[in-house]
N, C-alpha and C positions, 0 to 999 in steps of 0.2 A: 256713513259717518262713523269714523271709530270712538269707541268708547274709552276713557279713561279708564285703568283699571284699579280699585282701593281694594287694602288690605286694612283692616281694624286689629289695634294690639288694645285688648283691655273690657269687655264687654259689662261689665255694669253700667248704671243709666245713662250716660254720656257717652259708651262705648256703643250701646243701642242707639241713642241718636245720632249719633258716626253711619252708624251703618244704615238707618234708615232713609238718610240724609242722602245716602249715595244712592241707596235704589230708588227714589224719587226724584233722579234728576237724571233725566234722558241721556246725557253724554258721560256718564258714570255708569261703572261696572263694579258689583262686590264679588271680590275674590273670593276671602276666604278671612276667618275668623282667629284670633290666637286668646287666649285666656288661661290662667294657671288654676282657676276652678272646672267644674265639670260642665259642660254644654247642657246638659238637667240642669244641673243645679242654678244654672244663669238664666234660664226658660228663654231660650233661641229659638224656639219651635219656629217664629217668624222668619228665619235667616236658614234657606236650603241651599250653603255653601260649605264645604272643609273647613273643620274645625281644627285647631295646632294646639296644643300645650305650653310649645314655647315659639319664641320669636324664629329661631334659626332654624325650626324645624318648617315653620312656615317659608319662609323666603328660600328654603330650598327646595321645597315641593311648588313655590309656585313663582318663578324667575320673570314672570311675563307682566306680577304686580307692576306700577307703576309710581303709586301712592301711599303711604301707610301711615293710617291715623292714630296717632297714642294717646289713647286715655287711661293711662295706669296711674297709680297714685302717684303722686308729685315727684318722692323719689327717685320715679324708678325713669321721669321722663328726657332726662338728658341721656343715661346710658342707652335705653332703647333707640333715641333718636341718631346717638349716635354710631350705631350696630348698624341701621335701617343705611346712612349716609355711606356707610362703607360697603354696604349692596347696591350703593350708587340709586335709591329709590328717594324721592321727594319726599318730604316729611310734613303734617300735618299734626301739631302740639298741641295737647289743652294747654290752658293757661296752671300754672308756671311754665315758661320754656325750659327752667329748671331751676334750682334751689339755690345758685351762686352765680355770681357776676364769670367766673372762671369755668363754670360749667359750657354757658349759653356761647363765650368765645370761643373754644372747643369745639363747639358745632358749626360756628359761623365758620371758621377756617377749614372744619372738612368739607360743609358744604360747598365752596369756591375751591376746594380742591379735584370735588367731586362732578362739578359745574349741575347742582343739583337746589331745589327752593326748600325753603323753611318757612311756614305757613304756620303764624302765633293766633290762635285763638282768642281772640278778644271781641266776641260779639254784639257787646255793649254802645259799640260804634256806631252799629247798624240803627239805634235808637231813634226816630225822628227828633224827640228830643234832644239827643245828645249833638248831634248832625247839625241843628240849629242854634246851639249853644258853640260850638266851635265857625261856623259860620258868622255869629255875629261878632266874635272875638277875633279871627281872622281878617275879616273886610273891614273891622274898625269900626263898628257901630257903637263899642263900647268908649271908645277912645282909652284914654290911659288905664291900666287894671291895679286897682288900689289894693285890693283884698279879696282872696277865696277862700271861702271857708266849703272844706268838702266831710261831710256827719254821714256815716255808715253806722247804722244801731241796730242788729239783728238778734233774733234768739236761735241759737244753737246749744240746744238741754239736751240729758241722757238719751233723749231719743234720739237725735243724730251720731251721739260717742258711742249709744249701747244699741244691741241686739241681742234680743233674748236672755237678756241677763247680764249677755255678756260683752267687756269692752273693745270696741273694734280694734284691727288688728292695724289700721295705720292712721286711720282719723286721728287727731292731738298728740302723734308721735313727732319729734323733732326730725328726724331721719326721712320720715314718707311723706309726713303733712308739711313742714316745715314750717307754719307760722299760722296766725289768724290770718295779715295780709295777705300772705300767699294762696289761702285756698278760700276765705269765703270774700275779702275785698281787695283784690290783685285786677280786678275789672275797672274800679276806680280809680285806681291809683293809675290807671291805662289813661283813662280819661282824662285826667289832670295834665297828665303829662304831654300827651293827646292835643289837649286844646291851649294850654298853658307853657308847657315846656320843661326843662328840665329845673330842679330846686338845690337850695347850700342852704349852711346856717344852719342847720338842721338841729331842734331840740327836741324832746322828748321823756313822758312818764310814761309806765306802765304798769299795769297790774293784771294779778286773778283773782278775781272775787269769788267766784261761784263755781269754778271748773279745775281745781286743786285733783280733784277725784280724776276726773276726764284726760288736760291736756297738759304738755309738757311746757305751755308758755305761757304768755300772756291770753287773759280773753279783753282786754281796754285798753286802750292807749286816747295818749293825746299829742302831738305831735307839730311844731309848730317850725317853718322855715322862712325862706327868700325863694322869689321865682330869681331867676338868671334872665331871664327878659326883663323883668321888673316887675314890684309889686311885694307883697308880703300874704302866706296861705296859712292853713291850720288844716292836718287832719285828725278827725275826733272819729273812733271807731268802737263798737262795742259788740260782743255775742251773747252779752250777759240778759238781753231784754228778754223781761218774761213771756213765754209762753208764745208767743209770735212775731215776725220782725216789724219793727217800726218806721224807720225812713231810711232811702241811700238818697243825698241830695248836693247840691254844690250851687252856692248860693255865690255870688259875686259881686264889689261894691267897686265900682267903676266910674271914670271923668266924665260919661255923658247917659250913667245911669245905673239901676241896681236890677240884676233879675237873678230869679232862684228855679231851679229844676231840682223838683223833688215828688215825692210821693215812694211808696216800699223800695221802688225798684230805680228808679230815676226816670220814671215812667211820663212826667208831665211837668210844664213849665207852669209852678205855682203863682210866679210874681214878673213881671217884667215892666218896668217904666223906662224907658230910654226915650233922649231928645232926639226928639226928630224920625220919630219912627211908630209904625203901626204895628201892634203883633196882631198875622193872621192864624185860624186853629190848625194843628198839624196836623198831620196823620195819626191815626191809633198807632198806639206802640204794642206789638207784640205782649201777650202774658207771660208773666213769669214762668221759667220752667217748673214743673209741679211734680216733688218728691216725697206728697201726703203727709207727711208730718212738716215739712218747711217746706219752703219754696226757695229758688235760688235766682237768678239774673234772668234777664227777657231772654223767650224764647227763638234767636235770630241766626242759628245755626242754617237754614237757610239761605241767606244769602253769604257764610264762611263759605261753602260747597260753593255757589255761584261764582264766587271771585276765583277760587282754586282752579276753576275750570278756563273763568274766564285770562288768571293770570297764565296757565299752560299753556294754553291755546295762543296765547299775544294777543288778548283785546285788552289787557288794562292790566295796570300795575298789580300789584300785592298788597292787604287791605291794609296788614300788620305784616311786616316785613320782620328780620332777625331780630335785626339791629334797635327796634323798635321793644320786640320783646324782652331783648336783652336789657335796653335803659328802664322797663318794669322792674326786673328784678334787683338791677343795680341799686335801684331808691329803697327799693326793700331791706336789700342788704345793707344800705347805707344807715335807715331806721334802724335795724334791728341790732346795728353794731351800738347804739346807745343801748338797748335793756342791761 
């Protein structure tokens, strides 16, 4: 059986689970490594593959890649992906697929140039919770959807901006980070859109309370629209809570019933009353990935590798397709054109 073969561009913590991901899963191969830090300095010691410096030095020492997973900070993940699409290799994106509606178009059309996939990170999907919550929205259990209200409240303090004193070099930058949506709740906004559809009307406040020192944007918002299917939502987001995160949740007031999934991470279905139906207990949902000072989204990179392989191979579609990634960031862009 041949192996797929993955290259990883970006090796800090998500760029390690890129790569661990791939040598844990039998029909996967790691190639080789790229980072603009030092292989020390990243502590790779797990990872005995070529190391690169930069993108082009890697994909010409190794032409036989197949896949290349970008975890570099947000900025940088549209140019990279699109260098990777003009080496004709599949591309596997953290979430953002990139920082502009005009970016992620840009990749969709080299990649159909290139007859090559775009694989958007959005692991949140994989939630049993979440899976259940677009199930009962889909088959209609809810009947008409009156109102979602989606509450993202985390804390992101000095200790995420700083190190050693010093302030990181693209966390709360507009250029690398590009927003709060974008890099700590760009998952839920997946979700919404995901289970919901796409949103107008779009109003919005915003502020910084507490991260003036830190970041270049907002840390709260409140945000309120129209579904396009119908219905009226609210997103309410915050990084300002102290000292540890609070809830990601999305709560729905619906024609044949009201239920809520919530808990830090969107981990469990807190409330459900619907006519005419029984809730039975799901499955555990995955723990949060664990970054010791905060935590971030469930840990379901797991089954992203699963679909990659299984979308390559032709046993099933793409979990987060482009175009998918792309109307993430278009809502984002569409918010962030109110501040």
């Amino acid at each position: 059986m041949s192996k797929i073969k993955f290259g990883v561009i970006g090796c800090g913590h998500i760029g390690k689970r890129h790569a661990t991901m791939v040598q844990l899963n039998n029909e996967c191969e790691l190639v080789a490594l790229t980072d603009t830090a030092s292989k020390d300095m990243l502590g790779l010691g797990d990872f005995e593959v070529p190391f690169y410096s930069t993108t082009d030095e890697m994909l010409a020492a190794h032409p036989e890649i197949e896949v290349v997973c970008i975890c570099t900070p947000n900025g940088y993940h549209a140019e990279i992906a699109s260098t990777c699409l003009e080496n004709k290799k599949h591309v596997v994106v953290e979430k953002p697929m990139g920082l502009s509606r005009a970016n992620c178009e840009n990749l969709i059309y080299k990649a159909l140039n290139v007859s090559k996939q775009i694989f958007c990170v959005m692991q949140n999907r994989y939630s049993p919770p979440s899976l259940w919550l677009k199930e009962m929205v889909s088959d209609g259990h809810l009947g008409e959807i009156y109102s979602v209200q989606v509450n993202c409240y985390w804390n992101r303090d000095d200790r995420y901006y700083f190190k050693n004193g010093q302030k990181h070099p693209w966390k709360g930058t507009h250029d690398l980070d590009g927003g709060t949506l974008f890099t700590q709740f760009s998952h839920f906004v997946d979700l919404m859109y995901w289970i919901f559809g796409d949103i107008t009307n779009i109003q919005g406040k915003f502020n910084n309370f507490s991260h003036q020192h830190s970041i270049d944007f907002e840390d709260s918002g409140l945000v309120s629209f129209d579904f396009i299917n119908g219905g009226m939502g609210c997103l309410n987001y915050s990084i300002a809570v102290w000292d540890t995160n609070l809830e990601s949740s999305i709560t729905v007031i619906a024609e044949k019933g009201t239920v809520k999934v919530g808990g830090q991470y969107m981990n469990e279905v807190e409330y459900c009353h619907v006519k005419d139906y029984s809730f039975s207990e799901l499955p555990p949902s995955n723990p949060a990935n664990d970054y010791g000072h905060y935590k971030g989204s469930a840990n379901n990179h797991p089954h992203v590798f699963e679909n990659v392989v299984d979308a390559l191979k032709g046993r099933k579609p793409i979990a987060t397709n482009a175009l998918e990634g792309l109307k993430v960031v278009d809502i984002i862009e569409r918010i962030y054109a109110l501040r």
